[in-house]
N, C-alpha and C positions, 0 to 999 in steps of 0.2 A: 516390457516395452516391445510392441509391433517391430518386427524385422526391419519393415522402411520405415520406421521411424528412428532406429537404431544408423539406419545409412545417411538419413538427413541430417543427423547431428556430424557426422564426420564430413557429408557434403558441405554444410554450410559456415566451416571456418571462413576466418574474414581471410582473402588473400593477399591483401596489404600485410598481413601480420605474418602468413605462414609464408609467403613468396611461390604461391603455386596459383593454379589455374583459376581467375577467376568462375562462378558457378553460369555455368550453361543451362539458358532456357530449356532445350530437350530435356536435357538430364529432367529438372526439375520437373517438367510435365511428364515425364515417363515413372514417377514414383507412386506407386500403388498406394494409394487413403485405406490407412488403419480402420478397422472396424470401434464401433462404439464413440463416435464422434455426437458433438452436440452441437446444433447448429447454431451459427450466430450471425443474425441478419443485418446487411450494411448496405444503407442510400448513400450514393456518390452525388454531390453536386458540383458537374467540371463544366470546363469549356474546351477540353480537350481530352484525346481520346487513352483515358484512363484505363478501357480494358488492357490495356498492353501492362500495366500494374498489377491490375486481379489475377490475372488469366495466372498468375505466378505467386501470388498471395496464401492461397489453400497451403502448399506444404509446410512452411514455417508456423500455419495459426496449426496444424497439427499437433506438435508440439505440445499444446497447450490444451491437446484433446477437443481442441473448436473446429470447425467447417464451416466457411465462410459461404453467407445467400446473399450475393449481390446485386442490390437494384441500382441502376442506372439511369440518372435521369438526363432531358438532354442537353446540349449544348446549351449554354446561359450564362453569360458577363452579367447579365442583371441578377443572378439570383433572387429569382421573383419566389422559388422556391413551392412553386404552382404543386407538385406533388410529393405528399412528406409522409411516410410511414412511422407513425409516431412508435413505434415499437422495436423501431430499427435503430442501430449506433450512425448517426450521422457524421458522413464523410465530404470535407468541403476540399476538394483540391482544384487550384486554379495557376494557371499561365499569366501571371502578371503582366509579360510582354506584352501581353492582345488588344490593354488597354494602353497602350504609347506614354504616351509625354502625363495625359490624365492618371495614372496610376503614381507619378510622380509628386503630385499636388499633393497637400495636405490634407484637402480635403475626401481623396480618395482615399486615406484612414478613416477620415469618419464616417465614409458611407461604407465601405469595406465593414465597419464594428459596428454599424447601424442593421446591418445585413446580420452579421452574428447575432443580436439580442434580438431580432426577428424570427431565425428559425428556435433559438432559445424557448422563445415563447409561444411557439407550436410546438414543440415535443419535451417530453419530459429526460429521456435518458442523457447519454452520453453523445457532445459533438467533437469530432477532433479534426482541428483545422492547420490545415498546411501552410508555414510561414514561405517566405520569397529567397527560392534559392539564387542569389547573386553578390556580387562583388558593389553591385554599384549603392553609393552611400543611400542614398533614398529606400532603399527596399533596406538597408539595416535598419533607419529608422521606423521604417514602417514595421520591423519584426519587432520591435521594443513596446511600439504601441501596443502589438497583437497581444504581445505578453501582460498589458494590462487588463485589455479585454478578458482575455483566461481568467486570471487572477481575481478580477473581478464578478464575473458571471460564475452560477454554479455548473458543473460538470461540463466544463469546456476545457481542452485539452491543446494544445500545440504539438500538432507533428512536424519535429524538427526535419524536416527535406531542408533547410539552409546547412544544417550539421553535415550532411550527406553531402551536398554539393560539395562543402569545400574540401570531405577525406577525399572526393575522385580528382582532385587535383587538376581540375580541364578537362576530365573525362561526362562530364554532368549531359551535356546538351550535345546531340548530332543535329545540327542545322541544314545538312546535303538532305537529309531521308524525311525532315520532317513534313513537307508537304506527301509525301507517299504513306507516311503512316500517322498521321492526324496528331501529331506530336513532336516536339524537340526532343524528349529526353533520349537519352542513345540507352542499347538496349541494357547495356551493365546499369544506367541510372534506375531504371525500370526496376531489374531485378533487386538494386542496394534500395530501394523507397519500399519494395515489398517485402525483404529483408528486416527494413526497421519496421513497417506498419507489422508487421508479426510478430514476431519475435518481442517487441518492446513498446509502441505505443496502444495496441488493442490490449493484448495481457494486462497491462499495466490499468487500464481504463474497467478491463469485464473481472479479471479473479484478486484476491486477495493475495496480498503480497506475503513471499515468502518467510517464514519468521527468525529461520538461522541456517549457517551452514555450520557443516560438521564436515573438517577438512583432514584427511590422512597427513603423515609426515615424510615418510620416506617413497622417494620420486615424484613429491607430488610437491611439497614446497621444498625442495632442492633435488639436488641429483645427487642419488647415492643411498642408502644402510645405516640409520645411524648407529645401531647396535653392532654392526661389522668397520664398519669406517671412523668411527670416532667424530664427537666431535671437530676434528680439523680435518678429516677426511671428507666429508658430505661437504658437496659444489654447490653454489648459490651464485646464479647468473644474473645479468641485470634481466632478465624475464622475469626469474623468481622474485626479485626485489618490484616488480611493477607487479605482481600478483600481491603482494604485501600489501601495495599501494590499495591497490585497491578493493581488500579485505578491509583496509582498516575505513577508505570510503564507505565503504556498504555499512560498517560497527558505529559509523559516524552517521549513518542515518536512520539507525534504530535497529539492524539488521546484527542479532546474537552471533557469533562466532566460538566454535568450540573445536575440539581436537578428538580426532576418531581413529586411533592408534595401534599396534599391537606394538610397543615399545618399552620399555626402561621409563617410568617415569620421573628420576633422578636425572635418564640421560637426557631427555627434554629440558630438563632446568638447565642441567650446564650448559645443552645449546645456548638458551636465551641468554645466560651469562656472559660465555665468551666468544660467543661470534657478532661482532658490531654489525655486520651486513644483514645477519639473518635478526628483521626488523621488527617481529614479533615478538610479544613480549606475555608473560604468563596472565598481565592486568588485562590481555585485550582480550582473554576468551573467559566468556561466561561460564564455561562448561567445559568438562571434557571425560572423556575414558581413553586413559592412556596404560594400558595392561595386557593380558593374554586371552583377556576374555575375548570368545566370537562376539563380531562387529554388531550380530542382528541385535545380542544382550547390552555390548553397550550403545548405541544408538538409543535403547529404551533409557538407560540409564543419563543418556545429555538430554533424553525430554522430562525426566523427570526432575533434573536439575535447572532445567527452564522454566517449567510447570508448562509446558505447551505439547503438542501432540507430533508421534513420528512426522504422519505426512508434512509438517510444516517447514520441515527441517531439509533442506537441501546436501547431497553426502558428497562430496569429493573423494575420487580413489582412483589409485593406477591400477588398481590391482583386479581383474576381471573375473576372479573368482569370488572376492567380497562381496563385488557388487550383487554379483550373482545369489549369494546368501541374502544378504538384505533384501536383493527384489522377493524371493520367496518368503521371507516371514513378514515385510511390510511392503504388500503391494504396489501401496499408495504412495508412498516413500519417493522424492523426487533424487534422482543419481546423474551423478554425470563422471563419467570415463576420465581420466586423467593423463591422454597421452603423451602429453608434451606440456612444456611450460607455455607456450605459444598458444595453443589451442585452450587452455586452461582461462588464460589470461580473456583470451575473446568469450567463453561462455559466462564468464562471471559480468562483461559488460554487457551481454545481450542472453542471458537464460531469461526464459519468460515468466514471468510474476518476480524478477529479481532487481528490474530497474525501469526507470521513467515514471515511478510514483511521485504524488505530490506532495510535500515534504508539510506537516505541520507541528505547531509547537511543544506536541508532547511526545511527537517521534522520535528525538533524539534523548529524549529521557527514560526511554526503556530499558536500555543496557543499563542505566545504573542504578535503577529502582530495583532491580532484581539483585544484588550486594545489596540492597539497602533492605531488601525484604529477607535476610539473610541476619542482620544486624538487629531486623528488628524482633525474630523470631528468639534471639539470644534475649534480650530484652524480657520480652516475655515471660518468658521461661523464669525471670527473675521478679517480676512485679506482676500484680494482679489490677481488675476494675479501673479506677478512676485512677488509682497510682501509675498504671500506666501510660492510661492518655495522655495524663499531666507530663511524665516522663517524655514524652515521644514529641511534644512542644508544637503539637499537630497548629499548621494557621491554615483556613481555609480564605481560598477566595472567589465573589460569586460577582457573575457580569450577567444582566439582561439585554438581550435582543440582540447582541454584539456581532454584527455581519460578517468582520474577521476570523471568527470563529466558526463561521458555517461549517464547512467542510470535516474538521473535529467532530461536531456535536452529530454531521449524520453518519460519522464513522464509529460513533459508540451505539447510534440507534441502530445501525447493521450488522456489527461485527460482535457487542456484548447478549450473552448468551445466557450465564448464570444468572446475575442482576440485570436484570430487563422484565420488568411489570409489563408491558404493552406489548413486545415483542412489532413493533408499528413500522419499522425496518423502514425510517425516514430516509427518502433519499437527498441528494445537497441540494434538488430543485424543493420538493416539498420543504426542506429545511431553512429554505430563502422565503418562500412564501410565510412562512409562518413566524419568522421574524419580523417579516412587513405589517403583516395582517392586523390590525386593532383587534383590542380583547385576546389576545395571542400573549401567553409568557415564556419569553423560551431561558430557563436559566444554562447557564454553564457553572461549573463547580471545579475551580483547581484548587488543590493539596500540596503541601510544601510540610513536611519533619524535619526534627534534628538532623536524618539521615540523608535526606536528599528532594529535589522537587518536583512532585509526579507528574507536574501542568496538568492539564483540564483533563478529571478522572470521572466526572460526572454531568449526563445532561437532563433536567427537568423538561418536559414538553408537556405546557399546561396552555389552560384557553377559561377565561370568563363566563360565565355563566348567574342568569339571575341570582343571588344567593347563593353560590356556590360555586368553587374552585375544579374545574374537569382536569385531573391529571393524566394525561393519555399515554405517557410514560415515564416512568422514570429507569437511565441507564449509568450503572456505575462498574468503569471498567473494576477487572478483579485483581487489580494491582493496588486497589484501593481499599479492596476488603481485607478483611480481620485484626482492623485499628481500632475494631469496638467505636465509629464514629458513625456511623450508616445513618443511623434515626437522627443524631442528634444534626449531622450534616445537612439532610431533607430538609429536618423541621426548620432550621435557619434559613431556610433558602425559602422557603414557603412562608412562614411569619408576615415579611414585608408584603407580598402581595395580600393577604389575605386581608392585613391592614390597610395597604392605601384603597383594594375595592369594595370594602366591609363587607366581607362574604361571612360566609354560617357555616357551611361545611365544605368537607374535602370529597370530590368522588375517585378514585383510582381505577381506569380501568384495566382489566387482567385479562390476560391471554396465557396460556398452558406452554409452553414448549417442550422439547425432552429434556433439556437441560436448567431451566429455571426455575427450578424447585427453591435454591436461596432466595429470591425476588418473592414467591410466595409466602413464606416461613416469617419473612420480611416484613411483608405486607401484613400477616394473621397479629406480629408481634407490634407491629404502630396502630395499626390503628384499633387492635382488643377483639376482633371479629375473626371465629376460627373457619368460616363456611364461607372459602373464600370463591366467587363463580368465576370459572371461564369462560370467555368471552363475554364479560359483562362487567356491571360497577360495585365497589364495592364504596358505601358513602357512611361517612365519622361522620362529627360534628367537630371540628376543630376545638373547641373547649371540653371536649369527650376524650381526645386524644390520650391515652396512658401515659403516666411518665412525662406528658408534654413539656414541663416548667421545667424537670430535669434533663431534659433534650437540651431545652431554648439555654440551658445555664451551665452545660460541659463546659469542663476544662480547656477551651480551646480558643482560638482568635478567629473570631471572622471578621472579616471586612465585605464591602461591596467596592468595587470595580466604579462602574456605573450605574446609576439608575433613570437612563434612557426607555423610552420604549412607554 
């Protein structure tokens, strides 16, 4: 990590938390940009004068290795939204005051969300729109509405400035200076809005969320040695216990937690046994290395135990020489310093790619399907074929076109890698389109075992064609593979359309990646054809299919959801 970016993680504690100096504009404009940034391009649409935001935005998107290109469009209560760089993250922040007594009205929601589904449908990416920072009841209800608009529309975002306003406690708006600088917000509101738009609503919208933390023990969830201090010696402040807090938040929203130790791991267990305060408990970490081994060897050893990759893994440590091992054998590797419990406690609410993700229904099923892919390995290991299936009490179940689902279905066509035929990296706009679209199948696939319920682990992206079925991808996360159900899951999911539009054959089309050699293998194995092309089609005839009857008649329950669409 860059020297000044090693200084902005220390500058930019919250100082409600630490009780020291709020951060200073200077300061912030006099820190040197790390080399090796990638830039990341942002339309404003205000009605007021927002550079006093940006101009202070760059260091925090740092952090995240981005460089913000700001375009600025002008002044506009009507967001006519005359010019839109469709290639840019759209930013809408506005001054609700400007509009009086009118922005009160009801009807100023609907033209307010008439205006969002507006620039929606001129650009494709990411919009994230600023709710109404104040006290007065009408702008809460209007942040409720906004929140259905989000919800609603695909990649539109809420940046919480209402959340901000009320941490500054009265400190939000300077109303003496605003005619001199084309703005209320006083200048701490400036820098705390640029603070979250960095640090946690852009992150959160452009990189992939992080997949685990790997937390040290000693000084870091308590004060104190526990190999020298015993059990009843190591201090657990109420700091520590709101760092628990909200470990066990992040574990609850799908986010792995593990232990990254050089410790007694006997004395760890006692901990958890006989200290009631120290709130962690052995069930809540997926993983750990808790021995004498160097941190860089066990680190590898909690990705291997997750099945995911160092860089994903986020490390906690006091210890300045660990850290310092780990950045050398894994670059990539995201760390954070573990000074205090205070400061700890604040990077875990705002480290970037760590929070402000959109929560959906298979997120929080991660932590436990990874135990249950532990259970089912044991399993294995005892039955073979079909006695396994049967064993594992596999029930699928499949929903078409289901709009609820959007955001799922383009988080599997983006983020899976192994099993991904198409490699088509739908985004949630094209993924909305194509639920609407006539002649458009989009299936979703959830999985439910004896051992636990994966929620939606697969999505079909198909489309009508005379006589024939175009599947332009198929994506099955890989928490779903090696239940021996792959073909038979497809072909269920494929059956019904192929019967209500009497088609003939299947086409699949394949794209190569470095990694989706299973989806290949996959592909050579359903449909009988070993010359499989990339970027191109590969077309069965559905009555040709191998094995077909024995796909359609596995061991297994499926059901349909709906058959909408």
């Amino acid at each position: 990590m860059p020297e000044s970016t090693a200084l902005l993680l220390n500058a930019m504690e919250g100082c409600e938390i630490r009780a020291k100096p709020s951060l200073k504009r200077a300061d912030l404009l006099r820190l040197v940009e790390p080399p090796g940034l990638s830039p990341v391009h942002l339309q404003v649409h205000r009605n007021y004068a927002f550079e006093l935001v940006g101009s202070v935005l760059a260091p925090f998107l740092w952090l995240s290795r981005l460089k913000p290109v700001i375009a600025y469009g002008d002044y506009d209560d009507s967001l006519a939204f005359a010019q839109v760089d469709p290639a840019a993250v759209q930013i809408i922040s506005l001054d609700f005051e400007r509009y009086g007594e009118k922005a009160r009205s009801e009807s100023f929601s609907e033209w307010f969300a008439g205006r969002v589904r507006n620039l929606r449908g001129k650009v494709e990416g990411p919009i994230a729109v600023s709710n109404w920072p104040s006290e007065d009841v009408q702008a809460e209800r209007f942040n409720l509405e906004l929140e259905k608009v989000a919800d609603e529309l695909p990649l539109v975002f809420i940046w919480d400035t209402a959340e901000t306003f009320r941490s500054m406690n009265g400190k939000f708006f300077d109303e003496r200076a605003a005619a001199a600088k084309g703005t209320r917000l006083s200048n701490g509101a400036c820098i705390e809005m640029a603070r979250n738009l960095g640090l946690v609503r852009l992150p959160s919208v452009l990189l992939p969320r992080i997949k685990a933390i790997a937390v040290d023990l000693d000084n870091t969830l308590y004060d104190g040695v526990l190999g020298e201090d015993g059990v009843d010696g190591v201090r657990v402040t109420a700091q520590h216990e709101a760092i628990y807090k909200e470990l066990l938040r992040l574990r609850q929203e799908g986010v792995f937690l593990a232990v990254l130790s050089k410790n007694d791991e006997r004395d760890f267990g006692e901990l958890c046994r006989m200290r009631s305060d120290f709130l962690l408990k052995p069930e809540h970490f997926s993983a750990s290395s808790i021995s004498w081994q160097a941190k860089p060897e066990g680190l590898v050893r909690i990705a291997e135990q997750l099945r995911i990759g160092v860089d994903s893994i986020l490390v906690v440590d006091d210890n300045l020489g660990e850290i310092a091992q780990i950045r050398a054998a894994h670059a990539n590797t995201p760390l954070l310093h573990s000074q205090s419990p205070e400061q700890t406690l604040f990077w875990l609410q705002h480290y970037p790619a760590l929070n402000g993700y959109r929560a959906n229904s298979a997120t929080p099923l991660r932590v436990g399907d990874l135990e249950a892919s532990r259970q089912r390995d044991l399993l294995r290991a005892s039955t073979t074929g079909a006695d396994y299936v049967r064993e594992m009490q596999i029930e699928l179940t499949y929903a078409l076109n289901l709009i609820a689902s959007r955001g799922r279905l383009a988080e599997l066509s983006q983020k899976t890698n192994q099993f991904n035929t198409g490699l088509q990296r739908f985004s949630e706009v094209e993924v909305g389109r194509r639920l609407e679209e006539p002649g458009h199948y989009t299936i979703s696939i959830s999985m439910r075992d004896k051992f636990c319920d994966s929620g939606i682990i697969g999505a079909i992206f198909a489309r009508a064609e005379p006589d024939r079925l175009v599947i332009d991808e198929v994506s099955v996360s890989c928490r779903a593979l090696g239940r021996n159900v792959e073909s038979s899951m497809i072909a269920l999911a494929l059956a019904p359309i192929i019967d209500r539009c009497g088609l003939h054959d299947l086409a699949f089309w394949f794209r190569e990646g470095q990694r989706n050699l299973p989806a290949r293998m996959w592909l050579r194995s359903f449909t009988g054809t070993q010359d499989i092309s990339d970027r191109g089609f590969t077309t069965v005839a559905w009555q040709a299919i191998p094995q077909r009857d024995d796909h359609l008649q596995a061991p297994v329950t499926a059901k349909w959801e709906n058959v909408s669409g």
